[in-house]
C-alpha positions as CSV (number, residue, x, y, z in Angstrom):
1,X,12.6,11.9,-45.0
2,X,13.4,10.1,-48.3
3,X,14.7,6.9,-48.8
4,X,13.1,5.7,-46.4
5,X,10.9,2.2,-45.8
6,X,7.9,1.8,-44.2
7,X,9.4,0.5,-41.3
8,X,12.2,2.1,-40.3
9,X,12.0,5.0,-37.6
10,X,11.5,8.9,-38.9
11,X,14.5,10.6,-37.4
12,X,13.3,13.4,-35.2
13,X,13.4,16.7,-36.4
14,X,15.1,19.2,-34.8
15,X,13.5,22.4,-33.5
16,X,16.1,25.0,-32.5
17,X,15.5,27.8,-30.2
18,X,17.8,30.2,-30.9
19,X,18.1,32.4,-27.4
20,X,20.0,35.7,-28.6
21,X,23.7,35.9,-27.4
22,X,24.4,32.1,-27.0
23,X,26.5,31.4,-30.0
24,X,23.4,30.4,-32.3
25,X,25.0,32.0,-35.3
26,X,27.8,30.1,-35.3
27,X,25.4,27.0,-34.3
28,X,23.0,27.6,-37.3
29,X,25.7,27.1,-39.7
30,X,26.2,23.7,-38.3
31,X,22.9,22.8,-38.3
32,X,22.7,23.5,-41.9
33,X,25.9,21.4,-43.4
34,X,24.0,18.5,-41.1
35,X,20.7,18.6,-42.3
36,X,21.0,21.0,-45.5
37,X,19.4,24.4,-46.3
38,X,16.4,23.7,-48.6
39,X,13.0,23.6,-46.7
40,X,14.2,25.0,-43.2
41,X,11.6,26.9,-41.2
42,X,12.1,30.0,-39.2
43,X,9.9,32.1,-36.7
44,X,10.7,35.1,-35.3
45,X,9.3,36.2,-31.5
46,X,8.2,39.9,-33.3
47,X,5.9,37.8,-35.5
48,X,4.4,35.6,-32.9
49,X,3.7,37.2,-29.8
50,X,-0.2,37.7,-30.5
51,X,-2.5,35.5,-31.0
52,X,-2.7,36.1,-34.7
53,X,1.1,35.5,-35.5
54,X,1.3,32.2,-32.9
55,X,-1.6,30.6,-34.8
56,X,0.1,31.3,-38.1
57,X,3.4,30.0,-36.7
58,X,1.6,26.4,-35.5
59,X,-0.3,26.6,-39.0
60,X,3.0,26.7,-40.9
61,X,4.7,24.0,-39.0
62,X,1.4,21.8,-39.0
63,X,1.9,22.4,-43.4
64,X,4.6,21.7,-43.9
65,X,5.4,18.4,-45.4
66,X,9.4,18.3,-45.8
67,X,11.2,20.3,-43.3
68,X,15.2,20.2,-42.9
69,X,14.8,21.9,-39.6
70,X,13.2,24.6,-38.0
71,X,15.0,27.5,-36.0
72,X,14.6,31.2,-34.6
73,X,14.0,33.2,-31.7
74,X,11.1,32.0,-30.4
75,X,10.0,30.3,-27.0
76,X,9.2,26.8,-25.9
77,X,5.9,28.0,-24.9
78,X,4.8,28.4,-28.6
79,X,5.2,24.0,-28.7
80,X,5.4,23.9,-32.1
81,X,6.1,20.0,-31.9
82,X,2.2,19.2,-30.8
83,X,1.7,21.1,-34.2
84,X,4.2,18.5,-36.0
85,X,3.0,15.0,-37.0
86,X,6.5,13.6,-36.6
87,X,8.8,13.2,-33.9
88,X,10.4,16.3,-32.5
89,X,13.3,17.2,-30.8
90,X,14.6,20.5,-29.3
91,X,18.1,22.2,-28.9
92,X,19.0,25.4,-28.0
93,X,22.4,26.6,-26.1
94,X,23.0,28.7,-22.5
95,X,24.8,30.7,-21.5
96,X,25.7,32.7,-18.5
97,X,23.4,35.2,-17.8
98,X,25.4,38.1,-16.4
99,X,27.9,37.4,-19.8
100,X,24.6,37.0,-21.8
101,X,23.2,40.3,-20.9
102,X,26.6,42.3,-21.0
103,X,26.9,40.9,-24.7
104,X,23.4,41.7,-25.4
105,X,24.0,45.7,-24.1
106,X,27.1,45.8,-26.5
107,X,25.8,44.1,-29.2
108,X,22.7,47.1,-29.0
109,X,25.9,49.4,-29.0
110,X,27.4,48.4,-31.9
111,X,24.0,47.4,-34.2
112,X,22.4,50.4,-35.5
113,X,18.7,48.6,-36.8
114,X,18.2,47.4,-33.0
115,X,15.3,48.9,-31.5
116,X,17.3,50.0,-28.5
117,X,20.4,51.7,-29.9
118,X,19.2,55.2,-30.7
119,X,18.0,56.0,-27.5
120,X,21.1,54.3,-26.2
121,X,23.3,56.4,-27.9
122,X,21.0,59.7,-27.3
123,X,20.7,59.1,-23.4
124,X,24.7,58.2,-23.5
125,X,23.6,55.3,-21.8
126,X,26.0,52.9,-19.8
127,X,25.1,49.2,-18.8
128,X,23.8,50.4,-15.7
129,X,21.6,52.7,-17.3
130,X,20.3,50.5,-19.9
131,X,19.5,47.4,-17.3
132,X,17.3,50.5,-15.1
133,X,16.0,51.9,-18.5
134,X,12.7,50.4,-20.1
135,X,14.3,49.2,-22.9
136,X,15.8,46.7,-21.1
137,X,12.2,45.5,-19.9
138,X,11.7,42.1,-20.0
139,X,15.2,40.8,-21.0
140,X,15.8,40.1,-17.9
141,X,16.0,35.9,-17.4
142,X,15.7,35.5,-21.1
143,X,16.5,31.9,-20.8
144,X,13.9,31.0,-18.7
145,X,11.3,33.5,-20.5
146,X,12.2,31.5,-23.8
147,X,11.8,27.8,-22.0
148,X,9.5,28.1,-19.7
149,X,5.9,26.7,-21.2
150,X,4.2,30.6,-21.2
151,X,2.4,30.9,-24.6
152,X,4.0,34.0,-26.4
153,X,0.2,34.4,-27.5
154,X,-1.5,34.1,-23.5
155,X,-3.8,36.6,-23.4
156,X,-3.9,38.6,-20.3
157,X,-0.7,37.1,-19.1
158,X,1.6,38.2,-16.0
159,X,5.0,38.2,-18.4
160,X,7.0,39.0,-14.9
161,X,9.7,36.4,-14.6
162,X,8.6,33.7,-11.6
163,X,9.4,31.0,-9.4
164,X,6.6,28.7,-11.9
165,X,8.1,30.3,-14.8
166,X,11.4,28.9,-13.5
167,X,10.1,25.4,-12.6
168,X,8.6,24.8,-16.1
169,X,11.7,26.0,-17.5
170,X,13.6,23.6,-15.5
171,X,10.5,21.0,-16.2
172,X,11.2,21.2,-20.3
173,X,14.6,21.5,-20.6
174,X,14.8,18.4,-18.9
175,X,12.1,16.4,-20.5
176,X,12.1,18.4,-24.3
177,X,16.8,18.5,-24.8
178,X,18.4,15.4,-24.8
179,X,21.7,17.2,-24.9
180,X,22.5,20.4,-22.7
181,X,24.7,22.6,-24.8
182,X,26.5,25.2,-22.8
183,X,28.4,28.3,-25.0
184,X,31.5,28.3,-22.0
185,X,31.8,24.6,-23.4
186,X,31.2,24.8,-26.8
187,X,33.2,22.3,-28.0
188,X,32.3,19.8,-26.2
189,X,29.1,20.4,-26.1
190,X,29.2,20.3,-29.6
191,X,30.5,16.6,-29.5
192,X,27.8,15.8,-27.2
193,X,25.5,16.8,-29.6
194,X,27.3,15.3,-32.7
195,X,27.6,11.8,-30.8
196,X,23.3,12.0,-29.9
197,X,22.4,13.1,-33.0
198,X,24.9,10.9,-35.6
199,X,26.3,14.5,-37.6
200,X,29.6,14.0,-39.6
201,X,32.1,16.1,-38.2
202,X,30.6,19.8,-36.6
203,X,33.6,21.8,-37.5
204,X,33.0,25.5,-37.2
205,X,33.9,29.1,-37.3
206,X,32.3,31.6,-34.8
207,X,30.1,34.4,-36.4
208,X,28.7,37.5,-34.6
209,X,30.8,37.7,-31.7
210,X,30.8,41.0,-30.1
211,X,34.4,41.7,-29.8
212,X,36.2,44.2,-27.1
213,X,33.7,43.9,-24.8
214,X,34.0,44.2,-20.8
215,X,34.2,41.1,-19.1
216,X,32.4,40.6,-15.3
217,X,35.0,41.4,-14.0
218,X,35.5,44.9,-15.9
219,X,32.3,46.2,-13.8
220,X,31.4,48.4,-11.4
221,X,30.2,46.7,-8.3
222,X,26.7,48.2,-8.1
223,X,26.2,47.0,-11.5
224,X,27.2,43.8,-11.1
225,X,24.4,43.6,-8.3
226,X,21.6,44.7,-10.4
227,X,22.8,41.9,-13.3
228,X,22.7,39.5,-10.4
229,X,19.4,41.1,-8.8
230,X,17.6,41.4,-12.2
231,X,18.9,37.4,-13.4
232,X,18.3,35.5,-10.2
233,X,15.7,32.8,-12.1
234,X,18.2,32.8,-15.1
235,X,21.1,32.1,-12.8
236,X,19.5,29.0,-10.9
237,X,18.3,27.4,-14.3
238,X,22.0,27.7,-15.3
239,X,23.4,26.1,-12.4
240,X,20.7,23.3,-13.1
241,X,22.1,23.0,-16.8
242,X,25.7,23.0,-15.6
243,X,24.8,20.3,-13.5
244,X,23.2,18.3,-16.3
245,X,26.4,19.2,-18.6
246,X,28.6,17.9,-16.0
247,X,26.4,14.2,-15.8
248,X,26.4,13.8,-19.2
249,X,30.5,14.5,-19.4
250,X,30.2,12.2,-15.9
251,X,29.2,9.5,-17.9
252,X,31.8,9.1,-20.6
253,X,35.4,7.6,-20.3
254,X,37.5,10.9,-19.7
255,X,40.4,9.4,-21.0
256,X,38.8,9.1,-24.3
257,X,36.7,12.1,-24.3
258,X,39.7,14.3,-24.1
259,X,41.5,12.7,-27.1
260,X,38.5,13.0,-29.1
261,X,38.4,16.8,-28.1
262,X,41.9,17.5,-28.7
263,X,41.6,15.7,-32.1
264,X,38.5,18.1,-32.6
265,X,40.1,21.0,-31.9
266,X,43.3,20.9,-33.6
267,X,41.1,20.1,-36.9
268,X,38.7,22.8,-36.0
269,X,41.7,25.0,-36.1
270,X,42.8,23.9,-39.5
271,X,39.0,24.4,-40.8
272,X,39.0,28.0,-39.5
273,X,42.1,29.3,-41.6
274,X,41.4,27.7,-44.4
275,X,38.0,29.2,-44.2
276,X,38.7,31.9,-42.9
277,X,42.0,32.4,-46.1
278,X,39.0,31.6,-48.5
279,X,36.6,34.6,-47.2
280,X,40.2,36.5,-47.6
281,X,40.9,35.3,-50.7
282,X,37.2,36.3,-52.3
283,X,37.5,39.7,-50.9
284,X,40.4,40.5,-52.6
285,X,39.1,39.2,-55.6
286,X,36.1,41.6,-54.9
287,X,38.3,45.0,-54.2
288,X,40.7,43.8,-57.4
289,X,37.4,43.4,-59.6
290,X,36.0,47.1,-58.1
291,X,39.4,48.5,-58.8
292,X,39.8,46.9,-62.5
293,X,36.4,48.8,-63.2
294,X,36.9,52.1,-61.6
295,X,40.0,52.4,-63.9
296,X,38.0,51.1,-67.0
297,X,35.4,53.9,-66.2
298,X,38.5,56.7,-65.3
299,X,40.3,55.7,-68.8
300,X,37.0,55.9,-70.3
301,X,36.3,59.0,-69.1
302,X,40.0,60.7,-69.3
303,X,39.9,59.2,-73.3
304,X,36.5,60.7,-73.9
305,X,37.6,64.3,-72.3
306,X,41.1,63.9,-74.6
307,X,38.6,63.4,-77.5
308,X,36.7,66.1,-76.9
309,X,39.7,68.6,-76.6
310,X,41.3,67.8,-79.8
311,X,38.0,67.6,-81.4
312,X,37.5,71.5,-80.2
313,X,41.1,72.0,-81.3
314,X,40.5,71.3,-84.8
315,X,37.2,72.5,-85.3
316,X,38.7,76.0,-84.1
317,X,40.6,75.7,-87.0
């Protein structure tokens, strides 16, 4: 960091883990009015689950000399932060896994460059049939998958979700996040994380929600079984996080916690109008600008054809 002396603490830098369907959209946005967007590092899991792309990943981070902060979708087990030569943090966000992998199913519904959503759509496939279907192989227990300590890059490795996969999950959340951020509490989860990490004001609006969606208790009973059946490891280390939540709430004055999150909210509010009156605003400006030059080109092309006609006129005279 600049403008710093020689002995004052580096502030950690942040690594984010970015576990689809958690609200990480709306999350990275933050991240970037707090720490900026020059210099910000981002992996990917398609580029670093061989060997190849995980030692390129740990290569980069090791490089790099300035960093804002570094996000994506990839796991814990890649442990970029023994690659860092600075202090390190982590962050990420849960979320309930049955309302994780519901969102996840619609989202591949909806998002034509997924992987999944042409043979989806060709198989007419419901959520049932997508969670039986091998497409939906290995998204089972995503959170633990992406914070358990399981190189992306183990060769040989038994990739089916376990009771050790679950215990090192449980192991580095608790040793790697100083702040458990839950996406059914977001907002005060985000002032958690604003009071740990000293960020101004995290105000916020959500991005990428998949909207009209089923809720839990839209489905069918056998499906709800096989969500359950499928998430089992997921849904333990999510009762371990909710517990954490609820200690680190636990051990702030409620009175004032509340007034601080009313306060937060009713700004929040205000911030999303504006914001969201501004996006309106510039996309009117857009369609008026597109309109202004579609009638430039019409009266162009209407005055050129006018032209043309007389021109004939006359010279047939």
């Amino acid at each position: 960091m600049t403008g710093r002396s020689n002995n004052q603490p580096q502030r950690p830098l942040v690594i984010f883990l970015h576990i689809p369907k958690t609200g990480g959209t709306t999350f990275e946005a933050i991240l970037k009015r707090a720490y900026g967007e020059a210099d910000i590092l981002e992996f990917d899991l398609a580029a670093i689950n061989d060997a190849e792309g995980a030692a390129r990943a740990r290569q980069t981070a090791r490089a790099a000399r300035r960093c804002s902060f570094i996000r994506g979708h990839f796991p814990m087990g890649l442990r970029l932060h023994e690659s860092i030569a600075r202090p390190c943090t982590y962050v990420t966000w849960l979320r309930d896994p049955l309302e994780r992998m519901i969102s996840e199913y619609h989202f591949i519904v909806r998002y034509p460059p997924h992987p999944a959503h042409e043979p989806v759509h060709r198989y007419k496939m419901t959520l049932k049939d997508y969670l039986l279907s091998e497409w939906a192989a290995g998204t089972d227990n995503y959170m633990t998958r992406f914070l358990c300590s399981q190189a992306p890059d183990a060769q040989d490795a038994d990739w089916a979700c376990s009771q050790a996969m679950l215990a090192g999950a449980r192991a580095n959340l608790d040793r790697f996040f100083p702040v458990v951020a839950l996406m059914e509490r977001f907002d005060e989860s985000l002032l958690l994380l604003q009071s740990h990490f000293g960020w101004r004001l995290p105000l916020y609006v959500k991005e990428n929600v998949t909207r009209d969606r089923p809720t839990l208790a839209d489905l069918p009973g056998p499906t709800l079984q096989i969500l359950q059946d499928l998430n089992r490891y997921d849904l333990s280390l999510y009762a371990h996080a909710r517990g954490r939540f609820a200690g680190q709430l636990g051990a702030l004055e409620p009175d004032a916690f509340n007034r601080r999150l009313r306060s937060f909210r009713l700004l929040n509010r205000t911030y999303s109008r504006v914001h969201t009156g501004r996006q309106l605003y510039r996309r009117l400006q857009e369609l008026w600008c597109r309109s202004v030059n579609r009638y430039r080109a019409y009266e162009g092309t209407v005055r050129s054809t006018v032209k043309r006609a007389v021109l004939g006129l006359l010279n047939s005279r």
